[in-house]
C-alpha positions in Angstrom: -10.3 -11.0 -26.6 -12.4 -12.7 -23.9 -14.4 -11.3 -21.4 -11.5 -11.9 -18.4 -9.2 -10.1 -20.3 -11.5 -7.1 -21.3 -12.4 -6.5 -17.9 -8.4 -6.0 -16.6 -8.2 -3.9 -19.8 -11.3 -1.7 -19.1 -10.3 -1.0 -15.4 -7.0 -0.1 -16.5 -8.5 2.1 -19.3 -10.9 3.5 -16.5 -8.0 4.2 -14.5 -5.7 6.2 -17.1 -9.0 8.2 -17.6 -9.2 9.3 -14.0 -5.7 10.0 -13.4 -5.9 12.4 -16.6 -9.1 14.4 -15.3 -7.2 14.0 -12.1 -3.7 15.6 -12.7 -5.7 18.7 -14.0 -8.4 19.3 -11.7 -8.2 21.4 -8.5 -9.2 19.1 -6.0 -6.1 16.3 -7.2 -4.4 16.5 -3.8 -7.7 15.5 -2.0 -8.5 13.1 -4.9 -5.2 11.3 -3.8 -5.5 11.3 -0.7 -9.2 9.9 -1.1 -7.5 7.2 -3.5 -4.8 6.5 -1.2 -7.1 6.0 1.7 -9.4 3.4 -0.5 -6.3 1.4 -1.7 -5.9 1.0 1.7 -9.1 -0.4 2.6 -11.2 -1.4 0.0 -10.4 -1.2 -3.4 -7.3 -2.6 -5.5 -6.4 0.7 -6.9 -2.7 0.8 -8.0 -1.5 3.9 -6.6 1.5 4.4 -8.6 -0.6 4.3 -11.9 -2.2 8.0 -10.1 0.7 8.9 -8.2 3.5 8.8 -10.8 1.8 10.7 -13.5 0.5 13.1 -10.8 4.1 13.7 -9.9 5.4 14.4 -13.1 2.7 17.2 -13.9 3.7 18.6 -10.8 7.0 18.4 -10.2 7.5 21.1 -7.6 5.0 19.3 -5.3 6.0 16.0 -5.4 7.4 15.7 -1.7 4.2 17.2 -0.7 2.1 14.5 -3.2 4.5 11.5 -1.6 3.2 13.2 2.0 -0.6 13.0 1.3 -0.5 9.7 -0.2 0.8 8.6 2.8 -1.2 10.7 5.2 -4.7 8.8 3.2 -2.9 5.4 3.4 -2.5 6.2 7.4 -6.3 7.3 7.5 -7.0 3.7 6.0 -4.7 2.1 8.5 -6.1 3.8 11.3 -9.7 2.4 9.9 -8.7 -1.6 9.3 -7.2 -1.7 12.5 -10.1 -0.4 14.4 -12.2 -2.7 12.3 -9.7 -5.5 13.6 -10.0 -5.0 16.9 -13.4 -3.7 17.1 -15.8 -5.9 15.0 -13.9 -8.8 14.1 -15.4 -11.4 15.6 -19.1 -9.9 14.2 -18.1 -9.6 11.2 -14.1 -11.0 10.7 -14.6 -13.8 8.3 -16.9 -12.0 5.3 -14.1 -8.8 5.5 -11.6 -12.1 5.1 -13.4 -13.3 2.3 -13.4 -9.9 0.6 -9.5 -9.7 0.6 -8.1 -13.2 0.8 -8.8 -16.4 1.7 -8.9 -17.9 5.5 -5.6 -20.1 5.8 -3.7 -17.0 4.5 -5.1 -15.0 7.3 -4.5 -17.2 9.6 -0.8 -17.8 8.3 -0.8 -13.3 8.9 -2.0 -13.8 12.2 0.4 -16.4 13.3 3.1 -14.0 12.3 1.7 -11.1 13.7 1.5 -12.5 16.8 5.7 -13.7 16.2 6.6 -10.6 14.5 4.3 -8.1 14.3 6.5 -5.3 13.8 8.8 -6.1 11.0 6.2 -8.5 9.3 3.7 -5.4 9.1 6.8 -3.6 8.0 7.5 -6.8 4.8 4.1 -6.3 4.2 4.9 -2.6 2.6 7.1 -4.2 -0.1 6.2 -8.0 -0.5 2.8 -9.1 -2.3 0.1 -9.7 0.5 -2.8 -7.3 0.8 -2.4 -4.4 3.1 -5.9 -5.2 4.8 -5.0 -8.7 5.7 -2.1 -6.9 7.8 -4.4 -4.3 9.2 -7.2 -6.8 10.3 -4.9 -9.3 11.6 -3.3 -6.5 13.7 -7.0 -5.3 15.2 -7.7 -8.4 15.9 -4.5 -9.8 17.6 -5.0 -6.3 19.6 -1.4 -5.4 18.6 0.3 -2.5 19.6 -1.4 0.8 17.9 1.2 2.6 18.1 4.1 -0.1 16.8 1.2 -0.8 14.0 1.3 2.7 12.7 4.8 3.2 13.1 5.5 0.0 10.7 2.8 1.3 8.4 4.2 4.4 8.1 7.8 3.4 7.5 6.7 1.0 4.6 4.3 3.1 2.7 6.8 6.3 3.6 9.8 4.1 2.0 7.3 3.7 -1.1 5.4 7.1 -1.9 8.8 8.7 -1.4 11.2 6.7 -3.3 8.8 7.4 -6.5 9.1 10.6 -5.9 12.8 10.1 -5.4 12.3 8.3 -8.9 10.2 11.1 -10.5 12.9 13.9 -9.7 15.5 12.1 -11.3 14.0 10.3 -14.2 11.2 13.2 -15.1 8.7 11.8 -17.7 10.6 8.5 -17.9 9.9 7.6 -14.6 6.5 5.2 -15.4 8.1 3.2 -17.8 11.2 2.6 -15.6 9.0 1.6 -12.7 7.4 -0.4 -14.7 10.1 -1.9 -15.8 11.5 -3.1 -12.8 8.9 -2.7 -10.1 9.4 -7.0 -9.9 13.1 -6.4 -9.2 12.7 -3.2 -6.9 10.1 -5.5 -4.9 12.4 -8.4 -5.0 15.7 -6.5 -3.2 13.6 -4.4 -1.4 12.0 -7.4 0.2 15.6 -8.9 0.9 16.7 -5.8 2.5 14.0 -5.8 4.8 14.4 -9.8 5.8 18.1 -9.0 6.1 17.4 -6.1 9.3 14.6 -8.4 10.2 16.8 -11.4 10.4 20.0 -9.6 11.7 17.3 -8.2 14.6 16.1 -11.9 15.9 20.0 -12.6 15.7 21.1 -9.6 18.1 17.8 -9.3 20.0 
């Protein structure tokens, strides 16, 4: 095994080990919402690797776990778009660098500008970083409010419907996601283009 593949195996190995001391310590809700909020804004955590096993051990909270995962991923909304708007120009092209590359921000700012709502709204379920969205939003001074609500009705759509998915599969419910997480991204991403289309066409 080489070193590039060791280091992807160690940060997944790292991860696992957290999540354990995680689902059994006290503090896990603010531990989630503290990983929640730095998924958001800094680090590539995958949430659901925490979430879903966090769920299962505790089943009878998992609307409320779905709830603070959001409320974190809000906090970290909040933050990137006041870094957008705020100190963008200072400091806009090394946050860039940090999270993807300049012609792909400029590509997120073009559409931002078109279609800010639903595109922040995409951005929940199709591959682009999060913080790309929430700089390009600052930056493009975009409406706050519209910003968050689009935020919220992403990330709501995915904290909840793994806790939908937890509730009905049980302990199952990681290996289904896994599974098909490519094909849950792939119709979820159509269903959203589809309202986003059909809303150009009547608007």
């Amino acid at each position: 095994m080489t070193e590039d593949t060791e280091r992807p195996a160690r940060g997944l190995a790292r991860i696992k080990e957290l999540t354990l001391r995680l689902i059994h310590s006290k503090h896990a809700y603010w531990g989630l919402g503290l990983a929640s909020f730095l998924e958001s804004i800094i680090i590539p955590i995958p949430l659901e690797a925490v979430l879903i096993p966090l769920m299962q051990a505790r089943r009878n909270h998992i609307f409320l776990l779905s709830t603070i995962a959001l409320l974190g991923c809000l906090a970290g909304a909040t933050v990137g778009y006041l870094v957008g708007y705020f100190v963008f120009d200072a400091i806009g092209q090394q946050l860039v660098a940090m999270v993807s590359t300049p012609e792909q921000f400029e590509q997120v700012r073009m559409r931002m500008e078109q279609d800010g709502f639903w595109f922040i709204l995409s951005v929940g379920v199709i591959p682009i970083p999060f913080q790309i969205a929430m700089l390009a939003a600052g930056a493009t001074s975009y409406s706050f409010f519209l910003f968050m609500l689009a935020s919220a009705l992403s990330r709501a759509l995915r904290y909840y419907g793994l806790g939908l998915l937890v509730f009905i599969a049980g302990n199952q419910a990681q290996a289904i996601f896994e599974r098909h997480k490519v094909k849950a991204t792939i119709v979820l991403t159509a269903v959203v283009l589809v309202i986003w289309g059909s809303s150009i066409l009547g608007g």
